[in-house]
N, C-alpha and C positions, 0 to 999 in steps of 0.2 A: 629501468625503462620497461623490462617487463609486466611486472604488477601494473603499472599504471596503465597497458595496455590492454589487460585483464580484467581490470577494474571498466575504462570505457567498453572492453567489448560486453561484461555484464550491464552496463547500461544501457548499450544501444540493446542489447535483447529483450530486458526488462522493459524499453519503453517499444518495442517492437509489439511483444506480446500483450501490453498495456491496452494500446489501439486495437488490435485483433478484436481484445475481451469485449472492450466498451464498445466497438463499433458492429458489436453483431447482438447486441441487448437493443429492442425497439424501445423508440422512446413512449409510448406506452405500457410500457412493463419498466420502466425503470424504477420509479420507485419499489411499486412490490420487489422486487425483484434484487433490493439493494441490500440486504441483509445476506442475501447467498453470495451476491458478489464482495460483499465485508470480507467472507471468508478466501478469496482469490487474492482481496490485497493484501492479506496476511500474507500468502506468498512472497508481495514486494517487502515484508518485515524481513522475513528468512533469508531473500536474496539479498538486503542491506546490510547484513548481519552479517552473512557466509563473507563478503565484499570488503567487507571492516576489517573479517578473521584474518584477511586473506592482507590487509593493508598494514596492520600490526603487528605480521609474523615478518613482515621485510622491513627492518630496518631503516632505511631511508626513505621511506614513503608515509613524511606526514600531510601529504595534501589527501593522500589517499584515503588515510584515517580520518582527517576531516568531513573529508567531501560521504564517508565509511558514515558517519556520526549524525551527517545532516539529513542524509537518506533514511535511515531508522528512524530520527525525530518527525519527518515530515509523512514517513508510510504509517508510523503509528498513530500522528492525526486522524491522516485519513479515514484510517479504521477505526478510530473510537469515534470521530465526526461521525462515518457512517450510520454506526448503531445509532449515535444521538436519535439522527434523524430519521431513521427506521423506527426507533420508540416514540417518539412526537407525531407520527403517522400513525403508528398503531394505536396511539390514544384518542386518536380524532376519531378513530373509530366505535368509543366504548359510550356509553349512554349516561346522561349530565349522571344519575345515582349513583353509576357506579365510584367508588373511589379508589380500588384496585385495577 
């Protein structure tokens, strides 16, 4: 029962700190501005990660692992989405000749 309550109290903070980030980025700077915060959700990789470590050392806890497994799958989205979409912005910037 422990882990498990370890595990939700890393998630209420993860999503605590989530809101903080994204809710003090104006939404005119968000795009610019979504490649530095790629680098923040990287955070939410490591905290899913540390969370998993932390769900697979106990024994009994394979919801934990799961829920461990689904979290890293969906933070790393995230972040590769990011970039996608940081790179498809920065090419809208580049002039028809260029091809680089």
């Amino acid at each position: 029962m422990g882990e498990i309550m370890l595990l939700i109290f890393v998630f209420v903070i993860a999503g605590f700190l989530g809101v903080e980030l994204i809710s003090k980025v104006p939404s005119q700077l968000h795009t610019p501005l979504m490649s530095g915060t790629n680098a923040i959700s990287g955070i939410t990789v490591v905290g899913a990660m540390s969370a998993t470590a932390v769900a697979v050392l106990a024994p009994s806890s394979k919801i934990g692992m799961i829920f461990g497994v689904i979290a890293i799958v969906l933070a790393a989205i995230n972040v590769v989405g990011g970039y996608l979409v940081t790179d498809r912005m920065l090419g809208m910037f580049k002039k028809k000749g260029d091809k680089k």
